[in-house]
Legacy VTK file of the C-alpha trace (Angstrom):
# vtk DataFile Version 3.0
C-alpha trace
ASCII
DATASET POLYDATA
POINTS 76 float
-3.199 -1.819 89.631
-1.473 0.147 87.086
-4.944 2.097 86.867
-5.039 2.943 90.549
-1.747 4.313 90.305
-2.276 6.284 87.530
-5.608 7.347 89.065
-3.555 8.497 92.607
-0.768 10.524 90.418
-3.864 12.857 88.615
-4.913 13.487 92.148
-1.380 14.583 93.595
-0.721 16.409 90.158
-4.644 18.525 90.411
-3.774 19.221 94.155
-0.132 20.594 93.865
-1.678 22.628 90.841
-4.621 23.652 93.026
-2.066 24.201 95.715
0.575 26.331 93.637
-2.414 28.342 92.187
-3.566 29.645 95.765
0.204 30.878 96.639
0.361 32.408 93.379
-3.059 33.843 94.007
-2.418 34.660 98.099
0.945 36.654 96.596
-1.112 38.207 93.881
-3.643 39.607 96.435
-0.713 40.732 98.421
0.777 42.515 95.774
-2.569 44.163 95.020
-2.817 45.222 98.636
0.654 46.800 98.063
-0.156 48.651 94.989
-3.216 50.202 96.418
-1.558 51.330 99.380
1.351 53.283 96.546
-1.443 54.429 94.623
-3.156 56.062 97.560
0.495 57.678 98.230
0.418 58.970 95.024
-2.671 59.890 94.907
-2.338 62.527 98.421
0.919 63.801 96.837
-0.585 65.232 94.202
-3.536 66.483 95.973
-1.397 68.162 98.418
-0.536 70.059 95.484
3.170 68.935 94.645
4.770 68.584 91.320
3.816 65.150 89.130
7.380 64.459 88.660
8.183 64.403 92.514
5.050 62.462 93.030
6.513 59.816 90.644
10.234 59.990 92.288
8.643 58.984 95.524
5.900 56.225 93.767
8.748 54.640 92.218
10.466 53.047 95.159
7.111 51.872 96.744
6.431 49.554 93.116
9.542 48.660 93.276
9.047 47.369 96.790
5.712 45.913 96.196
7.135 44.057 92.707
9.972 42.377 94.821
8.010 41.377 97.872
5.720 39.772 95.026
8.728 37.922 93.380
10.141 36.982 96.389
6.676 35.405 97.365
6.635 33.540 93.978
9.830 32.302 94.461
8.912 30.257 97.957
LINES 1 77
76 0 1 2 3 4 5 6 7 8 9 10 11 12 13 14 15 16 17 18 19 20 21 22 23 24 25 26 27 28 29 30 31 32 33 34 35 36 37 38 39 40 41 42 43 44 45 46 47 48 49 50 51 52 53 54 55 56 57 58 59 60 61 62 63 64 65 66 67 68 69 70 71 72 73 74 75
């Protein structure tokens, strides 16, 4: 008996690892998603020929963004 039960617990504990890994993956692919979508920002501001530095003032607040929508997902 003591085997089942120790048999049942490894189960629960590899599918709430499984589990936690696909949230932390599904938030990872989220924030990647995010990023790509600042980069591409960034990118077009500095091809529509404006300075680097005001590229980066308006990049900054879109990582930000993406970096707290990721904690925030982390966090649930």
């Amino acid at each position: 008996m003591k085997r089942l039960y120790s048999s049942l617990f490894g189960a629960a504990l590899c599918i709430a690892t499984a589990t936690s890994y696909a949230d932390e993956q599904t938030c990872n692919n989220h924030y990647d998603y995010c990023m790509s979508s600042c980069n591409n920002q960034y990118n077009q501001c500095t091809q529509n020929n404006n300075e680097e530095s005001y590229c980066k003032d308006q990049y900054q607040p879109c990582i930000q963004g993406c970096s707290n929508t990721r904690d925030s997902c982390l966090s649930q």
